[in-house]
C-alpha positions in Angstrom: 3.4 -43.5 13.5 1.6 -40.5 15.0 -1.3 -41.6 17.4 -4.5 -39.6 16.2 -6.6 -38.3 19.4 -9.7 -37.3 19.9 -12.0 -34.4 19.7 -11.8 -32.7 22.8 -13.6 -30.0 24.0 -11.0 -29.6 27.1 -8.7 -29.5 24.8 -9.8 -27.1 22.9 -10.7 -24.5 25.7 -7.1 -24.9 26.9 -5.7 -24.4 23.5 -8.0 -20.5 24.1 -6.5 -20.3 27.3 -2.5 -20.3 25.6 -3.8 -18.0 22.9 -5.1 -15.5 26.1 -1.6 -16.1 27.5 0.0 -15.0 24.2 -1.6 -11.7 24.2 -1.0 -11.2 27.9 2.9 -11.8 27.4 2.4 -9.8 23.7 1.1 -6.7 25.4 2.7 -7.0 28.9 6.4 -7.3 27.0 6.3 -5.7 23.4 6.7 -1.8 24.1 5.1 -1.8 20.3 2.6 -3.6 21.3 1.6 -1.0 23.7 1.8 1.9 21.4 -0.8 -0.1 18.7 -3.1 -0.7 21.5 -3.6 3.0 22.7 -3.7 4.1 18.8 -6.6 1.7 18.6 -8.6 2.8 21.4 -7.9 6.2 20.0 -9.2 5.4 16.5 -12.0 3.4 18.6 -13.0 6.6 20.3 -13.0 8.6 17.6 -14.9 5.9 15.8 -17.7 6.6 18.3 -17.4 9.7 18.8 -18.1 10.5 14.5 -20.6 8.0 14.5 -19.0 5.7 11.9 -21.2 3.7 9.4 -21.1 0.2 9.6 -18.9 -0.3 6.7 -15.8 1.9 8.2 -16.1 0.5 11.2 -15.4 -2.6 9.8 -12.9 -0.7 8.2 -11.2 0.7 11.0 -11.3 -2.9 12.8 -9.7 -4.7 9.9 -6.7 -2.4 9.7 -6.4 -2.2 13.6 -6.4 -5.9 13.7 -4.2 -6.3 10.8 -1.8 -4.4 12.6 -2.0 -6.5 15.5 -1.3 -9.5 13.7 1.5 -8.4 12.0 3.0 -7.5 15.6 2.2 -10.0 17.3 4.1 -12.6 14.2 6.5 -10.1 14.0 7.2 -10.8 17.8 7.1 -14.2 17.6 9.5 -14.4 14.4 12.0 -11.9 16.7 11.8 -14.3 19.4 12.2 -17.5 17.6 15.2 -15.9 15.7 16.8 -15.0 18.9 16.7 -18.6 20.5 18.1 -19.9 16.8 20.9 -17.2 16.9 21.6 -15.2 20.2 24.3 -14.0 18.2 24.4 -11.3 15.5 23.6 -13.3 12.1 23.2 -11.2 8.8 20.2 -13.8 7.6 18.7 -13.4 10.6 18.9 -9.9 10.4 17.1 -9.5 7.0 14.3 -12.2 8.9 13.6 -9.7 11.9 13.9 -6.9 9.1 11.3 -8.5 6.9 8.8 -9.7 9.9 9.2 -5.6 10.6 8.5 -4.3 7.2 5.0 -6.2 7.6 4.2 -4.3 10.3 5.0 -1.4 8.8 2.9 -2.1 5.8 0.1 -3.0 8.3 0.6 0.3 9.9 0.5 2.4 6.8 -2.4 1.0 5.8 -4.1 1.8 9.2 -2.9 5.3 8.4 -4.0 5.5 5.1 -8.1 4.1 6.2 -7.8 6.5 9.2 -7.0 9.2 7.4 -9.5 8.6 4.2 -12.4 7.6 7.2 -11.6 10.8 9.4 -10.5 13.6 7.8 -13.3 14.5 5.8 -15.9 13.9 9.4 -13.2 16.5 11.1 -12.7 19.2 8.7 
């Protein structure tokens, strides 16, 4: 039987310091990752620079870290799925093809609240 431990606050500041690792190795070795974070401090400067209500800024921060997210899994799924397969497998194929279809959802719906928040405040 599983031995239950307990609460502990070391424990839980390490378990922020792996989490801070993650997105070091995310952004440091995921080209994609790279390319999301400049369109976001983009949309983040542009955000400023229109002076953005308080509701699209939430806006533009839920779609920017939706995005993220869906990377970031879609990283991890790539990952895991090479270590379970090195070699070409078609299920593991339509895996990394799914986990990439998110973030292209995620992305389009960036798009989508970019374009509905910005375009009318530029033209």
């Amino acid at each position: 039987m599983e031995e239950k431990h307990k609460f502990s606050i070391v424990d839980r500041i390490k378990s922020f310091k792996y989490a801070f690792n993650g997105l070091k190795l995310f952004f440091i070795n995921d080209h994609n990752g790279r390319v999301h974070f400049f369109a976001a401090i983009a949309a983040i400067a542009l955000s400023f620079y229109l002076n953005l209500s308080s509701l699209e800024w939430i806006t533009i921060l839920s779609v920017i870290s939706a995005v993220f997210v869906a990377e970031i899994l879609n990283s991890a799924i790539e990952k895991l799925a090479d270590v379970v397969s090195p070699n070409y497998h078609p299920k593991i194929k339509i895996v990394k093809d799914l986990a990439a279809a998110a973030v292209l959802v995620a992305a389009f719906l960036a798009l989508m609240a970019g374009a509905i928040i910005f375009l009318p405040k530029l033209f």
